[in-house]
KOLFI-982258 format. One record per residue: residue number from 1; x, z negated, y negated of N, C-alpha, C in turn. Coordinates in steps of 0.2 Angstrom, whole numbers. Each point is the difference from the previous one (the first is absolute). Layout:
N
NUM,X,Z,Y,X,Z,Y,X,Z,Y
...
***
This chain:
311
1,331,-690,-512,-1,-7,-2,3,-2,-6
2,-5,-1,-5,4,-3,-5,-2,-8,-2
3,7,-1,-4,1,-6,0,0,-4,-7
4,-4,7,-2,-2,-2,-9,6,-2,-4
5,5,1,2,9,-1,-3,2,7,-3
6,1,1,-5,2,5,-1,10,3,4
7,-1,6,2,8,2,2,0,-3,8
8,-4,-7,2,0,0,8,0,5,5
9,-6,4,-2,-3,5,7,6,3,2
10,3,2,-2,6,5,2,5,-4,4
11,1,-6,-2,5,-6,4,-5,-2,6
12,-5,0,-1,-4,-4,9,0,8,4
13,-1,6,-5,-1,6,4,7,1,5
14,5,-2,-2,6,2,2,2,-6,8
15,-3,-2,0,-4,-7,7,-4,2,4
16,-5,3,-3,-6,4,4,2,3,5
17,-4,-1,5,1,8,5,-2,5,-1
18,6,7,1,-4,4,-3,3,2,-8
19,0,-6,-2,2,0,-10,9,5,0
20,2,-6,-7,6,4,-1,6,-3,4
21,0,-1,3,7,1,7,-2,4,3
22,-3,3,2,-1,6,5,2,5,-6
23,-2,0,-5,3,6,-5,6,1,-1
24,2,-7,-2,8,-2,-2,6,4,7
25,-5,-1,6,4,2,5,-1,6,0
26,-5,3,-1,-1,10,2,7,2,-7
27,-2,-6,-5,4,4,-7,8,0,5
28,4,-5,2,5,-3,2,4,5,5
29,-6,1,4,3,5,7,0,6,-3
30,-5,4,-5,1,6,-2,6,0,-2
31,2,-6,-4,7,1,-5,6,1,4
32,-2,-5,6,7,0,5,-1,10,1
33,-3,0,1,-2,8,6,5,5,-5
34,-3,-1,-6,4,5,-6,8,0,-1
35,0,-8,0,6,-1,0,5,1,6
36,-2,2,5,3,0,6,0,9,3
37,-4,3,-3,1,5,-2,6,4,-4
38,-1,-5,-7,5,3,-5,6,-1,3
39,2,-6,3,5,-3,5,2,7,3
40,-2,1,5,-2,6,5,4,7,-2
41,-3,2,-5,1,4,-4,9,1,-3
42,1,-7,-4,6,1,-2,6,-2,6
43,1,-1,5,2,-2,9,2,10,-2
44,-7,2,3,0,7,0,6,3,-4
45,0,-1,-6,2,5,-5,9,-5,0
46,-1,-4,1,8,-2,2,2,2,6
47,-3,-2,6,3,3,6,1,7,0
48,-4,5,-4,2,7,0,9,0,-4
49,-2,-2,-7,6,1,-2,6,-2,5
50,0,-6,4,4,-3,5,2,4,6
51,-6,4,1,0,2,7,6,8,-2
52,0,2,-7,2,7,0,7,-2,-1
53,2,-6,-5,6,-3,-1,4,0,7
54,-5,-3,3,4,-2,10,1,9,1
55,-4,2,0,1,6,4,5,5,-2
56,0,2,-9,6,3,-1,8,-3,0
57,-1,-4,-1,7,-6,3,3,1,8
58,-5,1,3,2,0,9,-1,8,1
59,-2,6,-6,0,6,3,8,4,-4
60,-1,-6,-7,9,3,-5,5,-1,3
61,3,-9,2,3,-3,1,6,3,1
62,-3,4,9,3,3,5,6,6,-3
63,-5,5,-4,8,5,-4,1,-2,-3
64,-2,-5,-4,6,-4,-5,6,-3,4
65,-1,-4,5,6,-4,5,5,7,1
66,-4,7,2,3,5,3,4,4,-3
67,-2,2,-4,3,3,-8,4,-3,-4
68,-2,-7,-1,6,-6,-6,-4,0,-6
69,-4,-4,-1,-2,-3,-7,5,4,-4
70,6,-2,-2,4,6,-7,-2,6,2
71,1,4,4,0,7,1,-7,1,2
72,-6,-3,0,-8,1,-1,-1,1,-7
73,3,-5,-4,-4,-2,-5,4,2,-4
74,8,4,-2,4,3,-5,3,5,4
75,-4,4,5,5,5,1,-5,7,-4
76,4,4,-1,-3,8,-3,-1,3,1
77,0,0,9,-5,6,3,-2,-2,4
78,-5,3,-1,-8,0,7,3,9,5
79,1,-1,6,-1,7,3,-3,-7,7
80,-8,1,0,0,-3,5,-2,5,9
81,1,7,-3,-1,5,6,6,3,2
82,6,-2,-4,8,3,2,0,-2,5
83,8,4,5,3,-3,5,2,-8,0
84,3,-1,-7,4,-6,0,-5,-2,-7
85,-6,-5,2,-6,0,-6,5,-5,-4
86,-3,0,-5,1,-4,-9,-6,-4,-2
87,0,-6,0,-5,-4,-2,0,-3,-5
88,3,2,-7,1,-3,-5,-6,2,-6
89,-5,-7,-2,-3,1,-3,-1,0,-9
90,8,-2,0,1,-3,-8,-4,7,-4
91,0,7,1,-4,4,-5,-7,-1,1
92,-3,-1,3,-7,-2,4,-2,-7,-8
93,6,-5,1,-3,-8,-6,2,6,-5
94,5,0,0,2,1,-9,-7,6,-2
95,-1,6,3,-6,2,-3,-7,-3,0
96,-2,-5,5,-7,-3,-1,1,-5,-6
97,7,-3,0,-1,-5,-8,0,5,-5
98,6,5,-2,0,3,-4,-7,3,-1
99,-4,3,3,-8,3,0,-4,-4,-1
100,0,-5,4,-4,-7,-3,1,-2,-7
101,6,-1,0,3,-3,-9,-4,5,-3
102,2,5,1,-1,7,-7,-9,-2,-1
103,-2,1,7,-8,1,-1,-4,-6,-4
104,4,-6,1,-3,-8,-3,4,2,-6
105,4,2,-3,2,1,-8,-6,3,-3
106,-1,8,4,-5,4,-4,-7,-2,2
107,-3,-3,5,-6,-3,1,-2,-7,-3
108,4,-4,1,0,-6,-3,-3,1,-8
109,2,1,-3,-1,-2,-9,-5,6,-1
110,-1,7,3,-5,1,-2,-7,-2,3
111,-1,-4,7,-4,-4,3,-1,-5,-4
112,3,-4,0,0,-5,-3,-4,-1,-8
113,2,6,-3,-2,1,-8,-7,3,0
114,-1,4,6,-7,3,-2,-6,-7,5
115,4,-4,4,-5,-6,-2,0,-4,-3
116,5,-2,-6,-1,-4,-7,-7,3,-4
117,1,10,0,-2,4,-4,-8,-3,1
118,-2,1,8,-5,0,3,-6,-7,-2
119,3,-3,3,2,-9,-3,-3,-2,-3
120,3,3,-7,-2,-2,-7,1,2,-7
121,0,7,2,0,5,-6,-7,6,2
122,0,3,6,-3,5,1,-7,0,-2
123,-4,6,-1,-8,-1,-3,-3,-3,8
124,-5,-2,-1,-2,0,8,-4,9,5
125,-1,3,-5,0,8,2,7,1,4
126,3,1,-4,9,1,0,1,-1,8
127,0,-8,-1,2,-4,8,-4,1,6
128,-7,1,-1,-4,5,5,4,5,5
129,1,3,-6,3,9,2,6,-1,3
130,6,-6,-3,8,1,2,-2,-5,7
131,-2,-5,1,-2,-4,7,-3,4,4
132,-3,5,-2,-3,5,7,6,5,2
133,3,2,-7,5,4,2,5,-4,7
134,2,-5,-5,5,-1,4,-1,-5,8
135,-8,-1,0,-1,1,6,-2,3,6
136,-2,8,-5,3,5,6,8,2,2
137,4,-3,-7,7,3,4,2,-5,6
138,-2,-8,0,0,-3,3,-2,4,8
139,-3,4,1,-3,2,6,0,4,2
140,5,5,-4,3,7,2,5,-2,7
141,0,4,4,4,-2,7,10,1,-3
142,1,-1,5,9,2,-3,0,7,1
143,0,1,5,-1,10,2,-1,1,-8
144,-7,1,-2,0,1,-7,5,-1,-4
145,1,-3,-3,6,-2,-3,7,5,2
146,0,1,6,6,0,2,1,9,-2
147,-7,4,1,-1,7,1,-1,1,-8
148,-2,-4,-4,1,1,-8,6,1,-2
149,4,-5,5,8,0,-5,3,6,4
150,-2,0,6,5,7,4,-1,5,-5
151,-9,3,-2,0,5,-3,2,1,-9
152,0,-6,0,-2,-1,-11,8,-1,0
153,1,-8,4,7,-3,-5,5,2,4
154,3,2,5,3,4,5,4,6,-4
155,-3,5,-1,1,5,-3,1,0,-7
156,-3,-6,-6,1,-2,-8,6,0,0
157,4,-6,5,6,-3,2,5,5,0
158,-2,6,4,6,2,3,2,6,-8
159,-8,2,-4,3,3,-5,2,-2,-5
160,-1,-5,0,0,-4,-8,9,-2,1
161,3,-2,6,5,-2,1,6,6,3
162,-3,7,2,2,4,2,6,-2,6
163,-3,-4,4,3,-2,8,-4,7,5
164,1,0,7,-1,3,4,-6,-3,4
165,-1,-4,-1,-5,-5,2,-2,-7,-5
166,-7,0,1,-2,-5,-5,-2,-5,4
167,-3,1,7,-1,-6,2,6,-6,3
168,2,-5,-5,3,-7,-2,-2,-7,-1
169,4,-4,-2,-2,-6,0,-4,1,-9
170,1,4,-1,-3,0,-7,-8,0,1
171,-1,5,5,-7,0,0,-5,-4,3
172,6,-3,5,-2,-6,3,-3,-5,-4
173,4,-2,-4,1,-7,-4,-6,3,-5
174,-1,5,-2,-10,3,-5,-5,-1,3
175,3,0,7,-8,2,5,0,-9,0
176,3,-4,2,0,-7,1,-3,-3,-5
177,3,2,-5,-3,-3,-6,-7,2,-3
178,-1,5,2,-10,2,-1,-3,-4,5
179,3,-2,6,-5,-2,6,0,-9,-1
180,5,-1,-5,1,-9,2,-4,-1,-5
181,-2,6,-6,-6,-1,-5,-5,-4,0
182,-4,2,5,-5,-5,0,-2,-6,2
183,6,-2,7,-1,-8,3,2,-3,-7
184,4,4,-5,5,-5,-5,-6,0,-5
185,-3,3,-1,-6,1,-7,-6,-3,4
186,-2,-2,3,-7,-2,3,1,-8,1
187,9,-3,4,0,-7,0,2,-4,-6
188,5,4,-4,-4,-1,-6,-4,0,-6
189,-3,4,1,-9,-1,-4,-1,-4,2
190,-1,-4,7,-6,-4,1,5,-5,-1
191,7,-2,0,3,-6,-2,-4,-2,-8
192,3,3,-4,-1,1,-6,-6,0,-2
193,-8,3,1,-5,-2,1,-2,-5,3
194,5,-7,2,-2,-8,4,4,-3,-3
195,2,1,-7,2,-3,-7,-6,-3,-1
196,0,-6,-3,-6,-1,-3,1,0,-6
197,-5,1,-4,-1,4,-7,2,-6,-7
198,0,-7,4,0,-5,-6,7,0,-3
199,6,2,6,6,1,-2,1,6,-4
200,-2,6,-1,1,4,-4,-4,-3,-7
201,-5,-2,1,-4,-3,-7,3,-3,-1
202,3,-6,1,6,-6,-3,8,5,-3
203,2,3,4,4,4,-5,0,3,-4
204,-7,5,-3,-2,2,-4,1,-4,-5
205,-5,-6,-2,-2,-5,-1,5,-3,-6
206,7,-1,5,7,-2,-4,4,6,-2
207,-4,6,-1,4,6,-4,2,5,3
208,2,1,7,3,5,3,-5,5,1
209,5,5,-2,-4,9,-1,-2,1,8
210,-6,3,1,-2,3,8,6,0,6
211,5,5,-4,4,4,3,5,-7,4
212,2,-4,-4,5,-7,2,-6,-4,1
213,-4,1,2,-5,-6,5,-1,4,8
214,0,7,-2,-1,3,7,6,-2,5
215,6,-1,-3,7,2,2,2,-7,1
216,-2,-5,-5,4,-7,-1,-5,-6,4
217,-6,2,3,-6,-3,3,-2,1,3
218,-4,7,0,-3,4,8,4,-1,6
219,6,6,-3,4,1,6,3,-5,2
220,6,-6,-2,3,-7,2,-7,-1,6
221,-8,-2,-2,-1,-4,2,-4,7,8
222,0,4,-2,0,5,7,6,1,6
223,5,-2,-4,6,1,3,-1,0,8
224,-2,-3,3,-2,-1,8,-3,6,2
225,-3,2,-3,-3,6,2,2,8,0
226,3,1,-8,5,2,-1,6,2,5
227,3,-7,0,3,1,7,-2,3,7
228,-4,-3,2,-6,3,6,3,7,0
229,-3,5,-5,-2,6,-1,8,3,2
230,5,-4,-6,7,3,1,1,0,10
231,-2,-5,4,0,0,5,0,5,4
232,-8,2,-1,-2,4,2,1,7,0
233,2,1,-6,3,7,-1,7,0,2
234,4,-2,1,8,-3,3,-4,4,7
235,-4,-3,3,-2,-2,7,-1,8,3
236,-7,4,-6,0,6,1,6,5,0
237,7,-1,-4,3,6,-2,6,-1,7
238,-1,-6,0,7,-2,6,-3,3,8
239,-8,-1,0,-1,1,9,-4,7,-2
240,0,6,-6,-5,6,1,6,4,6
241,-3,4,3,4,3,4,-1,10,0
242,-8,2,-2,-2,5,2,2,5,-8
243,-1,-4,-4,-1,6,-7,8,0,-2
244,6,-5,1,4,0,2,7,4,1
245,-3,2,8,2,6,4,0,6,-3
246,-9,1,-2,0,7,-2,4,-1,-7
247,3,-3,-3,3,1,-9,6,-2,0
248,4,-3,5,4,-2,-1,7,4,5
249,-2,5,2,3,5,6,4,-3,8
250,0,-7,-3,0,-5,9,8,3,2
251,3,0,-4,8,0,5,4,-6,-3
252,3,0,7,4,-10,-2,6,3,-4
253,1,0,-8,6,2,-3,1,-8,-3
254,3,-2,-3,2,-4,-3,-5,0,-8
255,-5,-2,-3,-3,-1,-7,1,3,-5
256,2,7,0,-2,3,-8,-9,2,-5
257,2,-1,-3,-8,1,-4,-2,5,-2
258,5,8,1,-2,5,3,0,3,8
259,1,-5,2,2,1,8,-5,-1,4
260,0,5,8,-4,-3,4,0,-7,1
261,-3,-2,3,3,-9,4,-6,2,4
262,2,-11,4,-6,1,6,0,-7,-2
263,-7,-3,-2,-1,-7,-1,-1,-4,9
264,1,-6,-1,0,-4,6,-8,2,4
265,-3,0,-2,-8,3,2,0,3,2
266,1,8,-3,2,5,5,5,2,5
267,7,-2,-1,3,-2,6,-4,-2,6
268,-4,-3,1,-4,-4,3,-6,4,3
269,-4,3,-5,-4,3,0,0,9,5
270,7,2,-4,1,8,4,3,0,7
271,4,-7,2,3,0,6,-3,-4,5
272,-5,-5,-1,-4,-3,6,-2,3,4
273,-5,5,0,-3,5,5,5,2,7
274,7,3,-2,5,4,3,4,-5,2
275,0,-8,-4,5,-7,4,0,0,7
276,6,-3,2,0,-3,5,8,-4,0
277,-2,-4,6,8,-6,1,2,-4,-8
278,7,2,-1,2,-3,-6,-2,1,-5
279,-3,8,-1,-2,2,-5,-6,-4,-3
280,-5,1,6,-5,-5,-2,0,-7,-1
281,5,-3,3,2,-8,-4,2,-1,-6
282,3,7,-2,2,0,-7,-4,0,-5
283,-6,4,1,-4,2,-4,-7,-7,0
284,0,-3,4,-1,-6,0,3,-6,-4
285,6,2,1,7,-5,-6,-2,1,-8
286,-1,8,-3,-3,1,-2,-5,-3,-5
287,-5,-1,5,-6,-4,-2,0,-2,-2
288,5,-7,4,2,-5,-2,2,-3,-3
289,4,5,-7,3,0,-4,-3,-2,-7
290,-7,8,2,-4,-1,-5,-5,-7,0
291,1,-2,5,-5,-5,0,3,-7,-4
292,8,1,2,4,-6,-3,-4,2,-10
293,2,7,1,2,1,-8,-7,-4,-6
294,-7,2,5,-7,-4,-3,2,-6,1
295,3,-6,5,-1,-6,0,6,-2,-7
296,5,3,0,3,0,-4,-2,-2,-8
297,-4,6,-2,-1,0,-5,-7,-2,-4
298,-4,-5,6,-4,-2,-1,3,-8,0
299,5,-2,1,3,-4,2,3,-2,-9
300,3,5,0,3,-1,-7,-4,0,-5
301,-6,5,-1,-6,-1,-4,-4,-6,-2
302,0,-4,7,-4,-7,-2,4,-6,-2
303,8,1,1,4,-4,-4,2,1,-6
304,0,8,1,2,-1,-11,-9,-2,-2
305,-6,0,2,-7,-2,-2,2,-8,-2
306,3,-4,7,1,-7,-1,5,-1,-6
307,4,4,0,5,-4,-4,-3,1,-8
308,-3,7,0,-4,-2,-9,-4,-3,1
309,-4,-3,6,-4,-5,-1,2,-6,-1
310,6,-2,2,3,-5,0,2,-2,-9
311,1,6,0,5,-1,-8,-7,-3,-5
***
């Protein structure tokens, strides 16, 4: 029905039976449906994180109450199969931060540099080859990893340093820093590729050399991302467990960097099977620990983000 007016038909169509309120309504309800979905979805992935939080809390708690808080969290021995057992897990932190640290020293700024490289310097040939590469090391299992270091850096270690044994926190802290390589080079590249390009042309523009637009522009305005990536590999070096084991020779000493150690994961990992009673509350305390250590530190990351945001 037209009404010879231009722009009307679409205003009486939305009146008609049939017309556009039936649309408007299929468009409306679909929207609800998606959105009540997305709803759905994020419940999910909250309650999960909530559900595990409940659970390791009500399965720690217990040998921490039984053990003592001081004497769980700064004693220095673990014998948790003696007659008279020892639940002291202070060698357990201090090697997972020191192995963590060591690995974020040496993964961090090489990750990070070769997605600047990637970025905004490399040929597009170049980046093909290094993106593929490093998306297969992304894919290699821990096992792998772990049986390279047992055979290659295991043995480098023991002669280049002329110890009795080379599997240490040294090799630990190598194998960690190869494996956080890629979560750290891949969320960075795509951070840093979501730079939009006018920012760099505007710094150009007013005289700065490539090098101080990459460093003084890209990156400030990737920083979220950036960040991310550091998360992530934090996130990897602190919870691997298996490649670990084999490289780091798993005995509770106190942290040398030619020393065997037992990182928190492992603890965890080599004594579950054979738990029982306190032991396994303990190793459940444990968890818990590490699970503090990630909220912690993601905790601390988005506050120093605020506070240069802030500034």
């Amino acid at each position: 029905m037209n009404s010879g007016v231009p722009g009307t038909n679409s205003g009486f169509a939305a009146f008609l039976p049939g017309g556009g309120c039936k649309m408007k309504s299929k468009k409306r309800l679909f929207e609800n449906i998606i959105h009540g979905i997305f709803l759905i979805l994020g419940l999910i992935t909250v309650g999960s994180v909530l559900l595990i939080t409940v659970y390791l809390i009500v399965s720690g708690i217990p040998a921490i109450k039984e053990i003592g808080l001081w004497d769980f969290l700064f004693g220095k021995e673990w014998k948790s199969t003696a007659a008279e057992p020892k639940f002291g897990i202070l060698p357990f932190i201090l090697t997972s931060v020191y192995g963590t640290g060591g690995a974020i020293l040496i993964g961090v700024p090489i990750g990070f540099l070769t997605a600047v490289f990637l970025a905004k310097i490399a040929p597009p040939r170049l980046k093909t080859v290094v993106e593929s590469a490093v998306s297969l090391l992304a894919g290699i299992p821990s096992v792998v990893y772990g049986l390279v270091g047992m055979i290659v850096l295991v043995p480098a270690i023991r002669k280049m340093f002329d110890i009795p044994d080379g599997a240490s926190l040294l090799a630990a802290i190598i194998v960690l820093a190869i494996m956080i390589l890629p979560s750290i080079i891949k969320v960075s590249l795509n951070a840093l590729e979501a730079v939009p390009k006018e920012y760099e042309d505007a710094s150009l523009a007013l005289g700065a050399t490539p090098t101080e637009t990459y460093f003084r522009v890209s990156v400030p305005a990737a920083k979220s991302g950036i960040a991310a990536a550091v998360v992530l590999g934090v996130g990897r070096a602190i919870g691997e467990a298996m490649a670990v084991m084999m490289v780091a020779g798993n005995v509770a000493n106190m942290p040398k960097l030619l020393g065997s150690v037992r990182f928190l994961t492992t603890a965890v990992a080599s004594e579950m099977s054979y738990s029982s009673g306190l032991q396994r509350q303990a190793l459940f305390s444990i968890a818990l620990v590490l699970f503090l250590f990630i909220m912690l530190i993601n905790a601390a990351l988005n506050f120093f983000l605020k506070g240069r945001g802030e500034k």
